[in-house]
N, C-alpha and C positions, 0 to 999 in steps of 0.2 A: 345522151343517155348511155348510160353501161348497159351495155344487153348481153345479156349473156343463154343462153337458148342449151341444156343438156339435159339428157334425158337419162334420168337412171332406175335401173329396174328394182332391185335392192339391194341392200349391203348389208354383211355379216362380218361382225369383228373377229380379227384373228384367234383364232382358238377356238370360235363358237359362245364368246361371251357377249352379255349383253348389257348396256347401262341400268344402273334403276329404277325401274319401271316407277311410275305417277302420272298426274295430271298438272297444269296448268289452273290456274285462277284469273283468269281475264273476268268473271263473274263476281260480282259481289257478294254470292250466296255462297262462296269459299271453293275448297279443290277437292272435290274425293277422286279415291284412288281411280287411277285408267285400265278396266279391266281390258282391254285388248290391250294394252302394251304389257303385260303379266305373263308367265309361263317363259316357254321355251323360247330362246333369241335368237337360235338358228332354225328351229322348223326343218320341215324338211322331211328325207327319208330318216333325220336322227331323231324323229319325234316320239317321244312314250308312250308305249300301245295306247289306245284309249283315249290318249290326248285330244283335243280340238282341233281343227283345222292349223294347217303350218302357220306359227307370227312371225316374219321376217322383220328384221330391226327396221328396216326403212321403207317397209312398203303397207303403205294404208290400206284397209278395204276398204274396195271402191264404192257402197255403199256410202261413204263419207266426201266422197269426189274425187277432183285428183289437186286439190290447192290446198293441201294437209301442212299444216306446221308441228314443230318446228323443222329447219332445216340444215344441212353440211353446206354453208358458202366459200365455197373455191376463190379466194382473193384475187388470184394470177388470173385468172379468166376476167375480170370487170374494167369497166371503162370510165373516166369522170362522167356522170350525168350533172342534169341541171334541177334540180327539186329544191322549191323555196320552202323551210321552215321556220316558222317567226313563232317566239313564246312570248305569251302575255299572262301577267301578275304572279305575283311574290308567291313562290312555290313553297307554303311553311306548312310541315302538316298540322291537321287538328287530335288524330287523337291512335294508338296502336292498337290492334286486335290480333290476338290469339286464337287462330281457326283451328287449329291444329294441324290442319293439311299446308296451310301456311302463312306466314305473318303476314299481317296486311297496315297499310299506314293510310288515313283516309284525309283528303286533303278538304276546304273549302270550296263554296263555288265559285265562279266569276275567275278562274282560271284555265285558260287557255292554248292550245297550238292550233297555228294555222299551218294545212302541209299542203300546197298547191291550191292556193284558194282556198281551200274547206277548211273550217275551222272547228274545233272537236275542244270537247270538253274535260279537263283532266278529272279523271273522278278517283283513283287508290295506285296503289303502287304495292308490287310484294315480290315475294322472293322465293327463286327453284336453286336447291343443292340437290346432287349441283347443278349446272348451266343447261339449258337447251337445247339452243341453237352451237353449231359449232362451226369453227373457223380450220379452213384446212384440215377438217378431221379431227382437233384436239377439240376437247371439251375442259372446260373451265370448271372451276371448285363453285362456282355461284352466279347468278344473273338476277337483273332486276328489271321486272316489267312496269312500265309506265303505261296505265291503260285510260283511253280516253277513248269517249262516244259521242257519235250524233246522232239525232234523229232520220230515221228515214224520209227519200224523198216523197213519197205518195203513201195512202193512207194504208195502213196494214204490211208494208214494206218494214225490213228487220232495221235493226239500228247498224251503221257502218262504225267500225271501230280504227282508233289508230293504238298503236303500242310501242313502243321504245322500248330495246332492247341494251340493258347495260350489263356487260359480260366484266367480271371480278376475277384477280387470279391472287393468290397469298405475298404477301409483301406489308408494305407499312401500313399500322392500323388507322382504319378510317375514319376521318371527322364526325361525318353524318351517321354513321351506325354507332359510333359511342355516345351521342346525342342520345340515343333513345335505348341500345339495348338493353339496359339496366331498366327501364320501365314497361317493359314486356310482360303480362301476363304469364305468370308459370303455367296456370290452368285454362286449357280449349274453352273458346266461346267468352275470353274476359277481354275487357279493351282497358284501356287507360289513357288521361288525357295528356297531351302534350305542349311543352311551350318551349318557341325558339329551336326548334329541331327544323333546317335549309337543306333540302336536296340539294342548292349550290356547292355544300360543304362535302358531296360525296367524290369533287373533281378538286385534281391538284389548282396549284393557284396558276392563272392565267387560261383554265381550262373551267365551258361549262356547257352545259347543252346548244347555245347557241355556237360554238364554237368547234363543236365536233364533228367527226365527217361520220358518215353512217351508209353502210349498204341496206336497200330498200327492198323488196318486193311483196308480192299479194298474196294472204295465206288465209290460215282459219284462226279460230280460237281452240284452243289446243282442249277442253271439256265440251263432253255434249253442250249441245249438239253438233259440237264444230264447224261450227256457221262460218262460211268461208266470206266472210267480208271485213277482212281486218287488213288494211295496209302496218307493213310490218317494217320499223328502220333498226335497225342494227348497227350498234356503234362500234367503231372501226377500231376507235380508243380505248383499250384494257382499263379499267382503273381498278387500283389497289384496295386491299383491305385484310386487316391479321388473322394469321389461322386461326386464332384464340375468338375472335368477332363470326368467322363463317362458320365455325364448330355450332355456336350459340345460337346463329340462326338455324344450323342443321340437325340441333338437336330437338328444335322445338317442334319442327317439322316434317320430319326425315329427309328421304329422299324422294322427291316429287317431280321431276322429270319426265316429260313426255320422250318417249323415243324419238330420234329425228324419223323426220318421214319422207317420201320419193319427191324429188322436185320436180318430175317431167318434163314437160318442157317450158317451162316458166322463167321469165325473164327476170335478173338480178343486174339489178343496176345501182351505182352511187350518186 
């Protein structure tokens, strides 16, 4: 296993600036905005009289615990791990929707990943401009979550979630997003149905989930409640897509990005 164990208290970007603030959609009931990552992104003694308590770009209130996603994965720090992921059935979506906080594509059921045993259910897929989670500190023009759930083990116990994290940077335009972006709802709250649109098509050829390497560890779901039971894999693999296609997702959406948050001492392995 990659273990990686550091503990960071928080981080402020040089100058005092901050990403733009959003939320995540691992929920099916869409993203609204993340009032705690809003305002000032250094805090601090440089806070505006009046202001609310200091927001530090990467440090969660601990009201929310301390297994906050998303997060900065230091690559030089990881070690090969051993975690079996196996996908089952034809990944084609059914149909897009226009949340406005952000696009979402909803797939069928009877699709599957199993990640160490557990086997989770693929239920939508959508998309943060820009990216997230960051690598080495750069942040990416777009990512795309893969979100899938199971049921709890005992009765009244929350649902465990897994997510796939596919980080986008500008370069050739992408197969799977030309698929559908012309059938995007202009208007929040419209869907439209789909045919023949393959998440296989969002990987170069000889590249596809089964086939990619992914840094893993255990966070939250980035909207209230931030229920911290999401196993999180992170694909190691950049894949492309035209400024012209992330513009388009990024206009529909804005910018919806959780701030990264403190990693403590949590363990990041591949």
């Amino acid at each position: 296993m990659n273990k990686v164990s550091v503990f960071l208290g928080f981080l402020v970007l040089a100058g005092g600036g901050a990403m733009a603030s959003g939320c995540t959609s691992e929920r099916d009931a869409g993203c609204p905005p993340c009032e705690a990552a809003a305002g000032n992104g250094q805090g601090g003694a440089g806070s505006r009289a009046g202001s609310e308590a200091p927001k530090y770009y990467a440090l969660p209130g601990l009201d929310h615990g301390l297994l906050q996603s998303p997060v900065n994965i230091l690559s030089d720090a990881t070690e090969p791990g051993r975690h079996r992921i196996e996908f089952h059935g034809a990944v084609e979506a059914d149909d897009v929707v226009n949340l406005g906080s952000t696009v979402e594509l909803r797939f069928g059921r009877g699709i599957t990943t199993e990640l160490d045993g557990k086997v989770y259910e693929f239920r939508q897929l959508h998309f943060h401009t820009p990216a997230e989670h960051l690598i080495d500190g750069v942040t990416y023009p777009m990512e795309m979550h893969l979100v899938h759930s199971r049921t709890g083990g005992s009765a009244g116990a929350p649902p465990s979630y897994l997510v796939i994290a596919l980080l986008v940077k500008m370069g050739q335009p992408n197969r799977f997003l030309a698929e559908f972006l012309d059938a995007i709802p202009s208007q929040p709250g419209q869907s439209a149905k789909l045919h023949h649109v393959f998440l296989g098509d969002a990987f170069p050829p000889g590249l596809d989930l089964e086939r990619v390497h992914y840094y893993h560890y255990r966070g939250s779901l980035t909207t209230p409640p931030y229920t911290e039971s999401v196993d999180w894999l992170v694909a190691k693999e950049i894949i492309d897509a035209g400024p012209a296609q992330i513009q388009r997702i990024n206009l529909l959406e804005g910018n919806n990005a959780r701030h990264v948050q403190a990693l403590y001492s949590r363990e990041i392995d591949e």
